[in-house]
C-alpha positions as MATLAB code, in Angstrom:
seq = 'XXXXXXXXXXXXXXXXXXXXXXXXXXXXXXXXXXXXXXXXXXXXXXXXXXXXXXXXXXXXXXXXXXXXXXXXXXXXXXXXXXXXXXXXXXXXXXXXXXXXXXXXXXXXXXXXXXXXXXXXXXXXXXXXXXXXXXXXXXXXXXXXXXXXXXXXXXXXXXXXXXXXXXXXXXXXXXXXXXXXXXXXXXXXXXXXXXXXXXXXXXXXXXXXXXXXXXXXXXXXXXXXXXXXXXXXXXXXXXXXXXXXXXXXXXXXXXXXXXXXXXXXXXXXXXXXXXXXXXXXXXXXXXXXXXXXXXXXXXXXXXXXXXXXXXXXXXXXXXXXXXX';
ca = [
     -38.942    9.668   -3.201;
     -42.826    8.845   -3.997;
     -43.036    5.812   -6.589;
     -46.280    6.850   -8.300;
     -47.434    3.083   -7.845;
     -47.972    3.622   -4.198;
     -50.356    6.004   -4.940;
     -52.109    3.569   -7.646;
     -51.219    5.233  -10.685;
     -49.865    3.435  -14.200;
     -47.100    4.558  -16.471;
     -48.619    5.106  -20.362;
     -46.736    1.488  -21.450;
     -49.747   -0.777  -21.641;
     -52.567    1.268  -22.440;
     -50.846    2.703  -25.200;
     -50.285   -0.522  -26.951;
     -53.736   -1.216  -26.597;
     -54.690    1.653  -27.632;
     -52.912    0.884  -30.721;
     -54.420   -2.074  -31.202;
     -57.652   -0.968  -30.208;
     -57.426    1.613  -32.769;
     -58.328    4.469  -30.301;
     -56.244    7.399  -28.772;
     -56.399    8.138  -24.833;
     -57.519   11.280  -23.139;
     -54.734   13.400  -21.584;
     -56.110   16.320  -20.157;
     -54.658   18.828  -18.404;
     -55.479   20.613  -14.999;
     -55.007   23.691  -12.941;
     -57.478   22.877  -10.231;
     -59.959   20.908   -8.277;
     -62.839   21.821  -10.485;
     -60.727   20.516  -13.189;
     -59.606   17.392  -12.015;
     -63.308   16.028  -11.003;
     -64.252   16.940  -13.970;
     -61.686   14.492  -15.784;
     -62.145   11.636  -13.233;
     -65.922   11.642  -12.967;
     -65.833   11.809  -17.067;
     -63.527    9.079  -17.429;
     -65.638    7.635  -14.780;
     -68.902    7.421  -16.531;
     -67.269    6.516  -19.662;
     -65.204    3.640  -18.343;
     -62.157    5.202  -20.275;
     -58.699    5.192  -18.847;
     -57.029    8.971  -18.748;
     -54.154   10.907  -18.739;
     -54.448   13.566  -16.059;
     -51.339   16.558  -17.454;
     -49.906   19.084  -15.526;
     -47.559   21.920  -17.037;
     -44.664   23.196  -15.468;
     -46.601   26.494  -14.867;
     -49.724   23.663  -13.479;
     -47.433   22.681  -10.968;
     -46.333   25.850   -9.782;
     -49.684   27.256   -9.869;
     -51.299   24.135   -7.609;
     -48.333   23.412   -5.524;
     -46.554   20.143   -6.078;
     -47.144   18.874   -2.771;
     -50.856   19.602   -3.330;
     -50.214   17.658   -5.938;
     -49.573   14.682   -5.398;
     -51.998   14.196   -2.723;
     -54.398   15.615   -5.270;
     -53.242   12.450   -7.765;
     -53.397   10.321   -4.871;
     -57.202   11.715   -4.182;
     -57.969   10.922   -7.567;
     -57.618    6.911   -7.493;
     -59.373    6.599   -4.344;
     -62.060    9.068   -5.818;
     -62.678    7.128   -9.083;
     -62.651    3.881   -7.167;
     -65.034    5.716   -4.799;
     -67.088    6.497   -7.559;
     -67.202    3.032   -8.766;
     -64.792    1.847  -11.544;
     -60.996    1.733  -10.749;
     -59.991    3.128  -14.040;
     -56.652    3.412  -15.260;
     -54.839    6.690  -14.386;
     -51.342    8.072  -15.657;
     -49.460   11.652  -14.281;
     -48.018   12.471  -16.752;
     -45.525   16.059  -16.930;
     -46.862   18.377  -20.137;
     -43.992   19.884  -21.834;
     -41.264   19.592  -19.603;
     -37.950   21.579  -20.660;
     -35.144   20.531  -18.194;
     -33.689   17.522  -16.957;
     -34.108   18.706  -13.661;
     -37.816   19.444  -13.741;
     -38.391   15.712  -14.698;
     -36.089   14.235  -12.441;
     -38.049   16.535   -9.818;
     -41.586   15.307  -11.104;
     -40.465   11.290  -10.875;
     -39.479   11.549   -7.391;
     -42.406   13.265   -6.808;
     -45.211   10.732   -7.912;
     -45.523   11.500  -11.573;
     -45.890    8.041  -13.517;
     -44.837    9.793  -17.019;
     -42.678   12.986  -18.053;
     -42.607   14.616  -21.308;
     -39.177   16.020  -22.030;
     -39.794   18.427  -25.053;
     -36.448   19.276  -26.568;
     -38.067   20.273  -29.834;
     -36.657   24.008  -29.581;
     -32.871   22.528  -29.723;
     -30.932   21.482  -32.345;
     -31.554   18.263  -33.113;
     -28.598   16.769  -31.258;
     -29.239   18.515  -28.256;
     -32.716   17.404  -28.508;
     -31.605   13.285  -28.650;
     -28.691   14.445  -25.525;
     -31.109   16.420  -23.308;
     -33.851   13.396  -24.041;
     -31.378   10.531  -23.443;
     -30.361   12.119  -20.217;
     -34.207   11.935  -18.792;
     -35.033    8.684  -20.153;
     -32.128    6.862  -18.231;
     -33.091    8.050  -15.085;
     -36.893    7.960  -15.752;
     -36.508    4.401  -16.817;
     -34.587    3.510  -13.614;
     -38.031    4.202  -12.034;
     -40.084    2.755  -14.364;
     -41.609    6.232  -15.625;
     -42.510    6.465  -19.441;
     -40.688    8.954  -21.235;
     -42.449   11.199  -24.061;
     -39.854   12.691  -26.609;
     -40.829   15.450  -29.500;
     -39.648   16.065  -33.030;
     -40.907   18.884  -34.841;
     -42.168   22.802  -33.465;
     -46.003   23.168  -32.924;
     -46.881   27.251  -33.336;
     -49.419   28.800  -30.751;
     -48.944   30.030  -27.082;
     -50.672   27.899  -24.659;
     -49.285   28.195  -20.493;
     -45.651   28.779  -20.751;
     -45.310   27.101  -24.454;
     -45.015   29.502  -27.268;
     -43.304   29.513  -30.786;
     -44.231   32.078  -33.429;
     -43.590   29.529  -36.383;
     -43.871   25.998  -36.322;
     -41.935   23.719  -37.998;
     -43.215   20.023  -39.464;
     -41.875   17.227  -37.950;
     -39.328   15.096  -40.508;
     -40.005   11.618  -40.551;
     -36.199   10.724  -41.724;
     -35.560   11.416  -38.314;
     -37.641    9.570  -36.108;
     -35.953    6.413  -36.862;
     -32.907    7.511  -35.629;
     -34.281    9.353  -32.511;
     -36.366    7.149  -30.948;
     -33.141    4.283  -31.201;
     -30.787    6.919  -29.498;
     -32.744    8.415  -27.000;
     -34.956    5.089  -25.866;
     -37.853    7.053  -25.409;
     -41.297    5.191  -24.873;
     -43.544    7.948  -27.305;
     -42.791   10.277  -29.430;
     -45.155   14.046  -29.886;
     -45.037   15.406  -33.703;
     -45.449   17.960  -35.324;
     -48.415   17.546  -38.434;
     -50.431   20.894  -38.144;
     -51.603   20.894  -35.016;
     -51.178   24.157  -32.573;
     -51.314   25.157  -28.999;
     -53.895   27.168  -28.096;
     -57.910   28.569  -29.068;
     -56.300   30.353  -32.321;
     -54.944   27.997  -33.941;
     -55.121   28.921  -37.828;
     -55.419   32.372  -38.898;
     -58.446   32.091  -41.064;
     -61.504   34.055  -42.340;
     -64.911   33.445  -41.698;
     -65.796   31.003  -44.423;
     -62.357   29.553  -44.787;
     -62.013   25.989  -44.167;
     -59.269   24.766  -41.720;
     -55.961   24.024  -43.385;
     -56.165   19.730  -43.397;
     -53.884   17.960  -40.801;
     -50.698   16.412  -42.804;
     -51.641   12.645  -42.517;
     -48.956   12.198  -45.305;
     -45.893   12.616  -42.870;
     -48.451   10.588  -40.073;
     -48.449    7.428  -42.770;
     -44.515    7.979  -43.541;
     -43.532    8.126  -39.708;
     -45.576    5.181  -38.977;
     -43.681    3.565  -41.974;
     -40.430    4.113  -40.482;
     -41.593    3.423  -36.537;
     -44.270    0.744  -36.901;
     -46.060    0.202  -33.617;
     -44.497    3.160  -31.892;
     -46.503    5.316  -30.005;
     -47.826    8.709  -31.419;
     -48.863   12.013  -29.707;
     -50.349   14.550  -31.186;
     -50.188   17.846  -29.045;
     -52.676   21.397  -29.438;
     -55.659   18.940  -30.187;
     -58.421   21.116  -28.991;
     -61.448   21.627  -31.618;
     -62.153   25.026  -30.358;
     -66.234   24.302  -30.623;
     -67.598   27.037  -31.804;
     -71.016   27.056  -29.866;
     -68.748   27.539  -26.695;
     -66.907   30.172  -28.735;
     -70.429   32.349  -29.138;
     -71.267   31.708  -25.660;
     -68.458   33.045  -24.193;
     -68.459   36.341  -26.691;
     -72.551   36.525  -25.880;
     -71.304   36.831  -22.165;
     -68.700   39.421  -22.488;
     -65.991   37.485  -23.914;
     -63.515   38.932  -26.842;
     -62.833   35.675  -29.060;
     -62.626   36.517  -32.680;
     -61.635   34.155  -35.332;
     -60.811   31.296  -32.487;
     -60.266   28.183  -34.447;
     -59.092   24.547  -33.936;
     -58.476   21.272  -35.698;
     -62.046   19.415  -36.670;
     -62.939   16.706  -34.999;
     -63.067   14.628  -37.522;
     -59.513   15.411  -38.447;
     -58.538   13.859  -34.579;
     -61.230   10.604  -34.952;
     -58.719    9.467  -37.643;
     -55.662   10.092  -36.005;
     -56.817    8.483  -32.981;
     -57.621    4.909  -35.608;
     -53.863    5.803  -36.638;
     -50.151    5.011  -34.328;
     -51.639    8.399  -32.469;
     -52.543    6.813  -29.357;
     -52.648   10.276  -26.522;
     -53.952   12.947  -27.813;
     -53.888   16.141  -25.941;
     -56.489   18.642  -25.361;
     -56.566   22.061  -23.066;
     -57.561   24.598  -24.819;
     -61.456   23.876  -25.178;
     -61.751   22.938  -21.654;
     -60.714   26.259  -20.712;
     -62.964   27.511  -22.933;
     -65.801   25.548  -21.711;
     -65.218   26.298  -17.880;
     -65.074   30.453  -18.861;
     -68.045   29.946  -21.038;
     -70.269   28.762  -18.039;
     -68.327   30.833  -15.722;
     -69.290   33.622  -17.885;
     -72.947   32.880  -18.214;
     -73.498   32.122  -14.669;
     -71.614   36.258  -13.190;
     -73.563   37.692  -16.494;
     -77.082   36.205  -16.084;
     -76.720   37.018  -11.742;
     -74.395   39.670  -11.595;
     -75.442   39.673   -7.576;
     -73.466   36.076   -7.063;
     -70.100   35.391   -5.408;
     -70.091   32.384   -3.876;
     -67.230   30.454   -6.269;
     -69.444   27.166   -5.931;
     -72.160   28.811   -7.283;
     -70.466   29.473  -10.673;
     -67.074   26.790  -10.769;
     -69.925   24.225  -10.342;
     -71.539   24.993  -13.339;
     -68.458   25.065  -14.782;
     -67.227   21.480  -13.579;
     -70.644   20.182  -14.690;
     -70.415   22.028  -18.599;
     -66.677   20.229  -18.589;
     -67.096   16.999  -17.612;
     -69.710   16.724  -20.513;
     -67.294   18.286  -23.012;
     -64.842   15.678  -21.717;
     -67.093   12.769  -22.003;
     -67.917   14.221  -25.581;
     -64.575   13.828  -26.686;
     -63.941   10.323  -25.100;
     -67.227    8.980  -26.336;
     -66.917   10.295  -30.533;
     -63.439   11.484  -30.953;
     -60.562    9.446  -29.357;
     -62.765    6.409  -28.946;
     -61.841    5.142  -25.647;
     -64.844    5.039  -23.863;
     -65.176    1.080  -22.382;
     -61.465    0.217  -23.231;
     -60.134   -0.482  -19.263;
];
């Protein structure tokens, strides 16, 4: 069993309520990599922000989860290297067993997300319960869902998605005990998020059911999942390079700067960091098609990231300075 506070991590408890109160959301990124993970830490860094470093079932099979949690481990002692010891949470993205969570809290992980959201509704609150008692035991948050985003993104997919239904929050979040709670109010996984035209203008986030869940929860913490913008300038570069993105969209930015003043205090974003790592990966093997050493072009790519990152911490979820 490794407690993630030997390693120097946080659960999400106390920076979400500031958040809250700070009217800001916090970062949670997710990461394959090493490239990735500097990336995050030097951004949050240089912003002073605190961050939520993610890691998908398919992450951690794809890294290793011995790698890790040395990696998380690396990452304290790197930011405190690098000169500000900034709040850090490791936090499971979309976990769908009990077993995978109980496997991530003995394994370092400050926070789990158990996402029941494809079960029936009482299976949901049962399979969520179930984590957060022995989460809790370890004093590991617990993230809960209520509603179906659409999109594929790693190993989540769902064709349709459904909106979440704020006459039952009340009741879940008092039977399962969880700490936040992801919903569902147009957001999607993935770089095509809306299938629209050229010209069309993205289909509004439903702040309606936002206001009328934080109604019936006040002060509960909110996470909005498949928050990536999509930019389009990184969109162009990567289709100028070779890439095939057509009619990649995501949710304006402007849309997530007011959920992030709102009870939405983690917002989650993958999808344009992948995009902005292939976009310079791209431009680097296009523009000399003679290279192959890997630092040559994941540099680049690390360096086009960490800006994109500190773009979104800066003028969208606000947190920059709030450790």
């Amino acid at each position: 069993m490794l407690h993630y506070q030997k390693i120097g991590l946080v659960n999400s408890r106390e920076i979400f309520k500031k958040a809250m109160s700070g009217k800001y959301a916090i970062p949670a990124f997710n990461f394959n990599n090493l490239e990735q993970l500097q990336a995050i830490i030097i951004a949050s860094v240089e912003t002073k922000s605190p961050v939520i470093l993610q890691v998908s079932n398919g992450a951690r099979k794809y890294a290793n989860q011995t790698l890790l949690k040395n990696l998380a481990k690396g990452t304290v002692e790197y930011a405190h290297e690098l000169g500000c010891d900034i709040p850090i949470v490791l936090h499971l993205d979309h976990g769908d067993t009990f077993e995978l969570c109980k496997s991530c809290v003995e394994t370092g992980f400050s926070s789990v997300m158990i996402d029941g959201s494809h079960h029936s509704y009482e299976e949901n609150i049962k399979l969520t319960r179930q984590v957060v008692e022995y989460a809790h035991k370890y004093d590991v948050t617990v993230e809960g869902e209520l509603g179906v985003l659409a999109g594929i993104e790693d190993e989540v997919s769902a064709k349709h998605h459904t909106y979440t239904r704020p006459e039952e929050v009340e009741d879940f979040v008092e039977r399962t005990g969880v700490d936040s709670l992801a919903i569902s109010i147009g957001t999607s996984h993935g770089a095509f998020k809306f299938k629209v035209k050229q010209g069309e203008a993205i289909p509004p986030l439903r702040f309606d059911i936002l206001e009328e869940i934080e109604k019936r929860i006040p002060g509960f913490p909110i996470v909005l999942h498949g928050a990536s913008s999509v930019p389009q300038d990184i969109v162009s570069e990567i289709n100028k390079y070779g890439g095939k993105l057509e009619n990649a969209a995501g949710i304006p930015e402007n849309q997530l700067r007011k959920a992030a003043e709102s009870a939405v205090c983690k917002i989650n974003i993958d999808s344009d960091g992948r995009l902005a790592m292939t976009a310079a990966v791209r431009k680097v093997l296009y523009e000399q098609a003679e290279e192959f050493d890997p630092r040559k072009y994941l540099g680049p790519a690390r360096d086009k990231l960490k800006e994109l990152y500190k773009h979104k911490i800066i003028n969208v979820l606000g947190s920059a300075g709030k450790i």
